[in-house]
N, C-alpha and C positions, 0 to 999 in steps of 0.2 A: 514721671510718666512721659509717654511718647509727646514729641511737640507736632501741633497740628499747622496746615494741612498737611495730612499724608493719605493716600490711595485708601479706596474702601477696602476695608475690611471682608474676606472674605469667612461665611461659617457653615460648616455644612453639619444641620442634624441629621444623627447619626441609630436615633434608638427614641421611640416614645412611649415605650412599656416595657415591662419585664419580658412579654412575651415575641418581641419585636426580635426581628432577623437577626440570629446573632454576627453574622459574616459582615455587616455593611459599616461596620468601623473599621475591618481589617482592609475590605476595598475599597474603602475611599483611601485610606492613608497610600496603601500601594498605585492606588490612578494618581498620583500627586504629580508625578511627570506631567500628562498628560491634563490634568486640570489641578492646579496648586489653589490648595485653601493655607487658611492660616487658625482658623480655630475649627474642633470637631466639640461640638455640644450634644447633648445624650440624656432625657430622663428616665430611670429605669422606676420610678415610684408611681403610684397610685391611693387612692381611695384605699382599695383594695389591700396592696401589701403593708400602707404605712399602718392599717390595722393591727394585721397579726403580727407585724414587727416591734410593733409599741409592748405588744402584750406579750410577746416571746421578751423583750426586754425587763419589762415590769416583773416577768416571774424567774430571770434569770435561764432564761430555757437553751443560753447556747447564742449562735452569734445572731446578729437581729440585723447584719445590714443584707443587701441584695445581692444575691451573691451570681447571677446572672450578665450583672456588668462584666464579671472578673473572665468570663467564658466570652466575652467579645471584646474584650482589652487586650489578653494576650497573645493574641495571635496580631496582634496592631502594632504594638509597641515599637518592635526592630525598626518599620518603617515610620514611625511617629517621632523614632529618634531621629534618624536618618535626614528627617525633610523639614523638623524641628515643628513640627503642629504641634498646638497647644489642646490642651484634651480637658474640658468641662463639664462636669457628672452632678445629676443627680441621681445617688444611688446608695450613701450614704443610710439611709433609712433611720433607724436607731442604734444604728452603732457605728457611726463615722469615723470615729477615733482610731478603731480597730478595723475597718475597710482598710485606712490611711497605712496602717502597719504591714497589712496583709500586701497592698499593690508595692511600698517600698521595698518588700520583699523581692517579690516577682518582676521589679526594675531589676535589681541586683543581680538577682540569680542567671537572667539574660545578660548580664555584665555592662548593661547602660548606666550612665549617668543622671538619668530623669531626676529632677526635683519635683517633691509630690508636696503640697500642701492639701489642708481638710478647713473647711468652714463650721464651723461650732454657733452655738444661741436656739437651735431652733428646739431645744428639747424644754421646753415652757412648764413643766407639771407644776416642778417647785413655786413655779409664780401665780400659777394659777390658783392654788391651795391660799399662798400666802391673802393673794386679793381675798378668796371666800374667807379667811382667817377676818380680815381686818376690816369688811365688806365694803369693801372702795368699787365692787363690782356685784351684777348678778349675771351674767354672763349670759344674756339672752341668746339665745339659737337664730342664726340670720334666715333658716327655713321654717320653723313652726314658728318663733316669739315665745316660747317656753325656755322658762328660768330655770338655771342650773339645778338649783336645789330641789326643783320640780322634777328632775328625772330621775327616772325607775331604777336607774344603774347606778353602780358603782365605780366613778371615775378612776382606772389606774397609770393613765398617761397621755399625756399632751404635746402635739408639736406644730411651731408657728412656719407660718410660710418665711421668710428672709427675704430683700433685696439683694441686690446684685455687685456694691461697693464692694462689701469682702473678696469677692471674685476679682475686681478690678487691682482689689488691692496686692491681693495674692501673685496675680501677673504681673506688676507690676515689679513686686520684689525678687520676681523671678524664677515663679514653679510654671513646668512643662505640664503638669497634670495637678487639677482643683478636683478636689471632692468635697461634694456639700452633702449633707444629709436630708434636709427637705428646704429648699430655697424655693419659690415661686417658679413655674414653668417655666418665665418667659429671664428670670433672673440672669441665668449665664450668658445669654446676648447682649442683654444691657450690659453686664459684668466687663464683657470683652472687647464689647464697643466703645464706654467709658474707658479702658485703661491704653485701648489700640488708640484714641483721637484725642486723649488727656483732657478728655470735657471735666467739666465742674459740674456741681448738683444745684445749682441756679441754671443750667442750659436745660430747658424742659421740652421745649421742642424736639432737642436731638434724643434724648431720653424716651419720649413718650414713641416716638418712630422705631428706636429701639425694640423698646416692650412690644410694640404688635409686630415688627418684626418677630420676636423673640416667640410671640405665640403663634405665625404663621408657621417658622417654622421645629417648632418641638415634637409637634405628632408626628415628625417626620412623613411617611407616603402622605398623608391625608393633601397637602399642598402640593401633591403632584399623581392626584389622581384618584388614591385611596379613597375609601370611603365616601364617592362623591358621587353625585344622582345623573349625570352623564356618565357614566363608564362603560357605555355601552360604544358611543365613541368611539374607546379605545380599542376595541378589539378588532380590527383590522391591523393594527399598528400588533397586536398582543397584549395580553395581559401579567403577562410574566414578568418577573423584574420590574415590580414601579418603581421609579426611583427617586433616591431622600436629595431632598432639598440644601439649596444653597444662599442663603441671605448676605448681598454685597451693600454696606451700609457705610456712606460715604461720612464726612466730618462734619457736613451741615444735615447728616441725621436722613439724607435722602435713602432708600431702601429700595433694592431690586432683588426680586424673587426669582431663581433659577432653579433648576436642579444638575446632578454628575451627569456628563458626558459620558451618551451610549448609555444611558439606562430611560428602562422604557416609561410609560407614564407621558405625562404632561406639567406644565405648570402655565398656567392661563387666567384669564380676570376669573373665567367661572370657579376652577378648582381654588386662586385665591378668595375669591367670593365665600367661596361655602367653608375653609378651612377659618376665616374671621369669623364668624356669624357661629362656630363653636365653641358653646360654653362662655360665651361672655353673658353676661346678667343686664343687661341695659347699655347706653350710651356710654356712663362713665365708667371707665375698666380701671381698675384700681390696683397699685403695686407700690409696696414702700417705698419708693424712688421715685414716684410720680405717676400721676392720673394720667391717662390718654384718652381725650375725648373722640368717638368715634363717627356723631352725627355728620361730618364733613367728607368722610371715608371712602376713597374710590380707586382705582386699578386703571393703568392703562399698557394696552397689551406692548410692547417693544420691539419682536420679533419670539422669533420661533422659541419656546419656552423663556421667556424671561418679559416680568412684568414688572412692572413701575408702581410704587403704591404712594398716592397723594392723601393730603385732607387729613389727616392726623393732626390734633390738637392737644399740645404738653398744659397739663396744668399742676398746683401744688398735689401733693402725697396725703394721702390721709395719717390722721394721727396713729391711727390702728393697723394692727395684721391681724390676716384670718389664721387661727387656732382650729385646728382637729383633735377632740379628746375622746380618747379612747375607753370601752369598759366590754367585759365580758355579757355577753348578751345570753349566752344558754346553749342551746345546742338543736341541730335541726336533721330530716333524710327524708327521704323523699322512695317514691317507687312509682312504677310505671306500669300501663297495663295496655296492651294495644287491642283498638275499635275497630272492625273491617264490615264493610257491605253498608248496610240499610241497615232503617232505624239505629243510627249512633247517639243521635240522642237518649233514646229510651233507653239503651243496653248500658250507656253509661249513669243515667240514673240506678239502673239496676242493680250497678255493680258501687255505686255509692251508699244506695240504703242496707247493701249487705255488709259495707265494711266498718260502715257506723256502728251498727249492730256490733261486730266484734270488738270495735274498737270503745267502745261504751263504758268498759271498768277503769280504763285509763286515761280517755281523752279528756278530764277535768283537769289532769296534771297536763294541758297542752297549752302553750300559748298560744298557738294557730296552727291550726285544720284549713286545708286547702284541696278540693278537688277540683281539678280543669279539663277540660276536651282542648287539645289545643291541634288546629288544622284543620283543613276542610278534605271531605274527601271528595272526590273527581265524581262528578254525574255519569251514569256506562262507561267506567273506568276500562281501561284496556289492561290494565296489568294489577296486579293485588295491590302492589305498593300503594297505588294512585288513591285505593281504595279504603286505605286505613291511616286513621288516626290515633292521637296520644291523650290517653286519660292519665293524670298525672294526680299521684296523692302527695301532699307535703305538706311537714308537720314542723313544729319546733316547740323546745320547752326550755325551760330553765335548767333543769338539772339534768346531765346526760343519764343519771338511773332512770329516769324518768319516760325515756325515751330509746330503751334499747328493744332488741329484735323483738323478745317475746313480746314487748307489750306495742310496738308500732309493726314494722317489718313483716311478721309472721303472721299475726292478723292481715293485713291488708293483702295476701298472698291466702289464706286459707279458703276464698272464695270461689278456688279453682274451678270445684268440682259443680260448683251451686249457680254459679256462672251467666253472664247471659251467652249463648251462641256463636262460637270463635274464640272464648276467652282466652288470653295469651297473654300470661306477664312477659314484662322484662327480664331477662337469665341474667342483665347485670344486678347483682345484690348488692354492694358496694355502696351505691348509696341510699341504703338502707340501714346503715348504720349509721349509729350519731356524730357529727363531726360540728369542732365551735360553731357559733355564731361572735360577731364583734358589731358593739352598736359605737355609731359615730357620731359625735355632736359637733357641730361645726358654731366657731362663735367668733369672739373679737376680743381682743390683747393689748393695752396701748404699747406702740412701739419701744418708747422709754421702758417696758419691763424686761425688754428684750437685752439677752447680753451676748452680742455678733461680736465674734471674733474670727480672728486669720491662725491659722497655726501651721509655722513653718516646718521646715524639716531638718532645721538644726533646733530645733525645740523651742524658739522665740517664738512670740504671738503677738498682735496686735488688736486693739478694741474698734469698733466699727462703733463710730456715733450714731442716732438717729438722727434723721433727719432735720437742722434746723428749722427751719418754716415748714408749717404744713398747713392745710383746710381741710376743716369739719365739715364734710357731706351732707348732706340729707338724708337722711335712712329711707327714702322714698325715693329711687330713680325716676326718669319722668318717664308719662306712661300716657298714650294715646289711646281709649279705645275704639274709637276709629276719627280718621280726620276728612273725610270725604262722605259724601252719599251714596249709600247701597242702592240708590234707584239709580244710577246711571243706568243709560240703554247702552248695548254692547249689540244690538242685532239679535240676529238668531242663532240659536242654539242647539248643542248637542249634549246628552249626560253620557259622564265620562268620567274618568276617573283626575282628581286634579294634576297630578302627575304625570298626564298628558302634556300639560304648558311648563308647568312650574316647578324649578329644583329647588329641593329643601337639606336642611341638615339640622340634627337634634344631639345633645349630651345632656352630659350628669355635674352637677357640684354638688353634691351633698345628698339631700332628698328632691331638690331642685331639678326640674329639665326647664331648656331651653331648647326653644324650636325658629328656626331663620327659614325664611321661604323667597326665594326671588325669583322673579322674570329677567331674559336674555334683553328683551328691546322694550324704543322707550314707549310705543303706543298702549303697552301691554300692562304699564304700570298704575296705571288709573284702574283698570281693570282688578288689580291685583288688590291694590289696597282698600277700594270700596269692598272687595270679597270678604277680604280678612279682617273683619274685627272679633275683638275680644269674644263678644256674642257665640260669630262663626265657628271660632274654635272652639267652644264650647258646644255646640251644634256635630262639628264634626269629629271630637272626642267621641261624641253619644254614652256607650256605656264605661269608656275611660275615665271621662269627667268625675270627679270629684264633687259633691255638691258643695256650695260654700268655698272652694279654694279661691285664690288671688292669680289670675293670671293679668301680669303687666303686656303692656302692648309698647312697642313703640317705632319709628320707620328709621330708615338709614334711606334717602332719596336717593343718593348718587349710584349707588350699589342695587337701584331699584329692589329693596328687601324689606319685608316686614318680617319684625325678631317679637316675638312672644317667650317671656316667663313664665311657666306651670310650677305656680310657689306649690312646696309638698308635694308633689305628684306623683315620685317615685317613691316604693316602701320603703323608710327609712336611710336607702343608702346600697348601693354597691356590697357591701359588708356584712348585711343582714338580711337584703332582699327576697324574696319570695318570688317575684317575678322572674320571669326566662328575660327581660328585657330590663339587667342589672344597674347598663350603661346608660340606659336612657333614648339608645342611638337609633332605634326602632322605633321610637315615636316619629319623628318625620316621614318612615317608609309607610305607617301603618295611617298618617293623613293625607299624603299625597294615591294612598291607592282608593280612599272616598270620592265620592260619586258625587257632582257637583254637573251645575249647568254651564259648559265650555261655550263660549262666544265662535262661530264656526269663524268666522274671519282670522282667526288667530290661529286655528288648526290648520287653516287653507294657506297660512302664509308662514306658517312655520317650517315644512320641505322647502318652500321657495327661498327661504334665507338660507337654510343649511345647504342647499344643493350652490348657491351662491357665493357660501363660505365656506366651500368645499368641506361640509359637516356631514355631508348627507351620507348616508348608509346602506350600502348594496345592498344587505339582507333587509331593511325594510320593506313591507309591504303597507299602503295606503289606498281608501278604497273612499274617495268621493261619493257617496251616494246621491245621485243626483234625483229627478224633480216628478213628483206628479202632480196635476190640474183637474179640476175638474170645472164644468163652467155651470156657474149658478150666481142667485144675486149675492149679495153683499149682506152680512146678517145682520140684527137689530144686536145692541149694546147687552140687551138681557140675555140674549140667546148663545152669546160668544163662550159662555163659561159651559155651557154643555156642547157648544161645539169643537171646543179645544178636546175634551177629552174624546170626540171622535177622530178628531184627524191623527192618524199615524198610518206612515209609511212603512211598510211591512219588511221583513229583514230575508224574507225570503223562509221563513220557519214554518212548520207545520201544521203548527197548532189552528182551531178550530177558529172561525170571524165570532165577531162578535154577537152578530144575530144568528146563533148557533149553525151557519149554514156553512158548509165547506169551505176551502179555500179551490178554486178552479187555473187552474193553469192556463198560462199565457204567456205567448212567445212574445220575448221582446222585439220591439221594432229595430230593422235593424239602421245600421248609422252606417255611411256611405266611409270607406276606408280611405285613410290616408298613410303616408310614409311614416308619420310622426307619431300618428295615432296608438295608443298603447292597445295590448290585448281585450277583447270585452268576453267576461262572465258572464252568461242568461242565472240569474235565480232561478233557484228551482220551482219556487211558487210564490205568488203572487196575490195578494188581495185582489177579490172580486169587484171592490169600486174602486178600485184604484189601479196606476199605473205604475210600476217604477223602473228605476235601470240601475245596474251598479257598473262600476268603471274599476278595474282592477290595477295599477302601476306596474306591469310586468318585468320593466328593468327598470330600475329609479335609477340606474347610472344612465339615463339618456339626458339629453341637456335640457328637456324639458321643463321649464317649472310646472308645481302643481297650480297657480291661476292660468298658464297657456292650456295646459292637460285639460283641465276642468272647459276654459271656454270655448276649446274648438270642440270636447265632446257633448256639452251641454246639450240636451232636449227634452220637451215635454211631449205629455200626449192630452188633447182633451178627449171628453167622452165617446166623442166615435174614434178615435185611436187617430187623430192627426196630428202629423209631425207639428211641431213647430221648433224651426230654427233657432241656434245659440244665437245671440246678439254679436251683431258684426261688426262690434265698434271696435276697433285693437286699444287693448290697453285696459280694456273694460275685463275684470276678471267674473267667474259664475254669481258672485258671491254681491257683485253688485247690478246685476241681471233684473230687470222691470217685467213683470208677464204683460202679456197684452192686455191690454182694456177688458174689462166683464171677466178676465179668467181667473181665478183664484189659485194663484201657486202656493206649495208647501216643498220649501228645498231645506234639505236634511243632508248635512257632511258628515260623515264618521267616517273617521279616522283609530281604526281599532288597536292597531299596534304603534302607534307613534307614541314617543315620549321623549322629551328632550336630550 
């Protein structure tokens, strides 16, 4: 192997799904002038395909590996030859062997020279059988605790994740192109970083920097921009073209995050932030090759896309790999009916108890019946769209007789005519016909049954030992359900949606979501974690929640993040799911848009930072709603709780006061202009005992922050309509503003369209 030191390693992912751009292996290799890497890494496997791949394999159906890779390999190749990049796949699926065949083909036939080897071990069935044969195992599910032999299905194929040695090994012997079949995500970094720095498997440090290397950058865009709860950010810049990531990973294992030149996106602590904090299951992240501890884990920025990642902790490998076994689960369709105008709820009941009805001779042959409204429709919608929703029926059974048109499909469609008001199916039929199910059991394998080998391409192979040393885990990561007090005082308040302050990101392992939430600064972080506990998320689930599930908690300080477990949360899996929200990756969007009490000081100083850190964003609009007074004494201790539900500041809406008596209109006072002063909005109406003003940001590109905005526009009125002056102290923002002696102020920020 290479002798170290030598220069970092350069890797740029290239593909993090089947479905992922096929062109972005051909143009990286061709920008190599211009930005030279030395290894292109690429996972085309999932949940999803290594399903129906096990089972097209199982039943002999034709070829079972991914055949997606082979439509963004070949058009790479010429320049892959050319500039000598080394090219690391997973894509293999269940038939590696013959991927291996088919790419040394399509080397040829271009008239190169490429050496392709294939990584072999991960197909486990055999050993899996053999354990239940001789019961050295019961093969517990790491998501429900349900025993093999407990499940409903019929197991017909099994594949283990692999480490990353055979990778190493394979380069080192001398292939331009590895094909693995299922190796762990993050495996071909470590593969290529191990054989490019000649580490040894007692360097665990360099190893475990690797691994989160390896899984910042797999999903390819998601570390540079993808899928991340800032990307609104981005569009000023555009959002065309995000571009895949670059991991330079030096000999003492140090790791910096980039992406290709000239392509658009970002790579920054935040999008590093949110691409860790996916799909890891706790502190210890575990890979045959070694554990990387994550509680110490933090980002620092470098320059203009490229970021530093510290605090990674290598520790021993578990004894184990995770195992996916596969079984034919039944067959499922679904159909659709669309909702418009008023009462959607009734109409959709309507159109429920008449399909049951029809559905009644057969729906005992169902394994699940599913009716949903999914969307909301717009209050005095402007256009139809806005105005109609998705009633969704889905079904599955065992047996696809079971479940074809006449007895699903054509029932749930014959209601046409009996209808509530606007009825409208779906004209695609399509899935309305039965198409598999694959159910997925996720478990543990000891490594030793694993048999990882190399397979060259003059037909030699070599065996990959396990690991000597390893540590036995705890089957219990550590789990905080909260470590602070929920009573801290944060000020006053606005409800808002949490996604106002705080970005999150959510995924799938198995039936498993995980959910990471962080704050940008550090004032914000006391805030954040007294917020979130276990309880909270349980709270702001509401009717997601689960009764009785295991959600684990636990923080990552430096990264200011709390990461939550939702043990079993999603149905079954990716594979067999029922839910529109397969991947799991909609649970973060669908808690950060709940309504929570926002601390205003945080709203009020979060323009002032981005306009700061030149973050800030023309098209936003921000509206201070600043103060009304009234003067009266001070109230007694009993009477505070009926006085709280009196006081609010009106939004300027129509509706009726509360002591059924009109709202009466009133001009706002006006406020003496200045150069700097932004535009001012009058509401349209106004509480009759109250006063209020709003303040509109008319250009947020003015150098203004929003604590100067807010102090020099600041004012009250008390009951006979007297001005009273912002506070003239400089420096003193609205938000720490004292009313005068005997006045009772009530100041209210909202901030309607801000969000990080």
């Amino acid at each position: 192997m290479a002798q170290s030191p030598r220069r970092p390693i350069r890797m740029a992912g290239v593909s993090g799904a089947a479905t992922d751009r096929r062109q972005a292996m051909a143009q990286m290799a061709a920008n190599y002038p211009n930005d030279p890497i030395d290894v292109m890494i690429g996972d085309w496997l999932s949940e999803a395909n290594m399903t129906s791949r096990g089972a097209a394999r199982s039943g002999n159906e034709g070829a079972s590996y991914e055949p997606t890779f082979l439509e963004a390999l070949q058009p790479a190749l010429r320049d892959i030859a050319t500039h000598g990049i080394k090219v690391v796949v997973n894509a293999g699926a269940s038939d590696t062997k013959l991927l291996h065949q088919v790419v040394t083909e399509m080397v040829a036939k271009q008239g190169l020279s490429l050496k392709v080897a294939y990584i072999s071990g991960d197909e486990v069935f055999p050993a899996i059988q053999e354990a239940i044969k001789n019961g050295s195992s019961t093969f517990e599910n790491i998501c429900t605790g349900e025993q093999l032999a407990n499940w409903k299905f019929e197991p017909l194929y099994a594949q283990a994740y692999l480490g990353g040695l055979g990778i190493a090994q394979a380069l080192a012997d001398g292939a331009d192109i590895v094909v693995c079949g299922r190796v762990s995500d993050a495996s071909p970094v470590i593969g290529a970083a191990y054989w490019w720095h000649g580490w040894k498997r007692d360097q665990l440090h360099e190893l475990a920097n690797a691994f989160v290397a390896g899984h910042l950058i797999e999903c390819s865009n998601y570390v540079c921009g993808g899928n991340f709860t800032g990307f609104k950010s981005l569009e000023s810049r555009g959002w065309d073209s995000i571009g895949y990531p670059i991991a330079e990973i030096a000999s003492n294992g140090q790791v910096v995050i980039t992406k290709g030149k000239g392509s658009g996106g970002e790579v920054s602590t935040q999008t590093c932030t949110s691409q860790l904090l996916y799909e890891i299951q706790g502190p210890w992240y575990y890979n045959s090759d070694v554990t990387a501890v994550l509680d110490g884990i933090w980002f620092e920025q470098l320059g203009t896309n490229r970021v530093v990642m510290h605090g990674v902790r290598g520790d021993l490998p578990p004894p184990t790999t995770k195992v996916g076994i596969t079984a034919r689960g039944g067959y499922q369709a679904e159909a659709h009916w669309f909702v418009c105008g008023l009462d959607i709820e009734a109409k959709a009941r309507m159109m429920e108890s008449q399909i049951r009805l029809l559905l009644k001779p057969h729906v005992h042959r169902f394994t699940r019946l599913e009716f949903t409204l999914n969307g909301t429709a717009k209050e005095d919608a402007t256009n139809q769209n806005a105005a109609t929703v998705d009633l969704r029926i889905f079904a599955q059974a065992a047996n696809e007789a079971d479940i074809t048109p006449d007895k699903f499909l054509r029932p749930v469609l014959d209601p046409v005519m009996e209808g509530y008001p606007g009825a409208t199916p779906h004209l695609d039929f399509r899935q309305g016909f039965p198409k598999p199910v694959y159910e997925y059991y996720v478990t543990l394998l000891p490594q030793a049954s694993v048999q990882h080998k190399v397979h060259r391409w003059d037909g030699s192979e070599t065996t990959i030992d396990p690991p000597p040393v390893t540590k036995t885990w705890p089957s219990q990561q550590p789990s905080q359900p909260s470590t602070i007090s929920p009573k801290l005082d944060f000020g006053s308040t606005t409800r808002g949606p949490l996604g106002w302050i705080v970005h999150a990101r959510s995924g799938d392992k198995g039936s498993n979501a995980n959910v990471g939430f962080w704050v940008r600064y550090k004032d914000e972080w006391d805030w954040l974690r007294s917020l979130l506990s276990a309880e909270k998320i349980k709270e702001l689930l509401a009717d997601e929640y689960k009764p009785g599930h295991k959600i684990d908690r636990f923080e990552l300080p430096e990264l200011k993040a709390v990461h939550f477990l939702l043990v079993d949360h999603l149905d079954r899996g990716v594979s067999c799911s029922s839910s529109y929200d397969f991947l799991g990756k909609n649970v973060a969007e669908f808690l950060r848009s709940r309504y929570i009490d926002l601390p205003n000081r945080f709203l009020a100083l979060a323009q002032e930072r981005d306009q700061s850190s030149g973050e800030a964003q023309a098209h936003l609009t921000i509206v201070p709603v600043l103060v009304s007074t009234s003067t009266r004494p001070e109230l007694e201790p009993e009477d505070k709780e009926a006085e709280d539900d009196e006081e609010h500041v009106d939004d300027g809406a129509s509706e009726d006061d509360e002591d059924g008596e009109d709202d009466e209109e009133d001009d706002m006072p006006a406020i003496p202009s200045t150069s700097k002063r932004p535009r001012v909005q009058k509401p349209a109406r106004q509480r009759k005992r109250k006063r209020s003003a709003s303040l509109e940001i008319a250009n947020p590109k003015k150098p203004e922050t929003a604590s100067e905005i807010i102090e020099e526009s600041l004012f009250v009125t008390d009951d006979e309509s007297t001005p009273v002056p912002a506070p003239p102290s400089p420096g003193r923002t609205a938000l720490d503003y004292q009313p005068p002696r005997g006045t009772n102020l009530t100041l209210v920020a909202d901030f309607p369209r801000y969000n990080p």
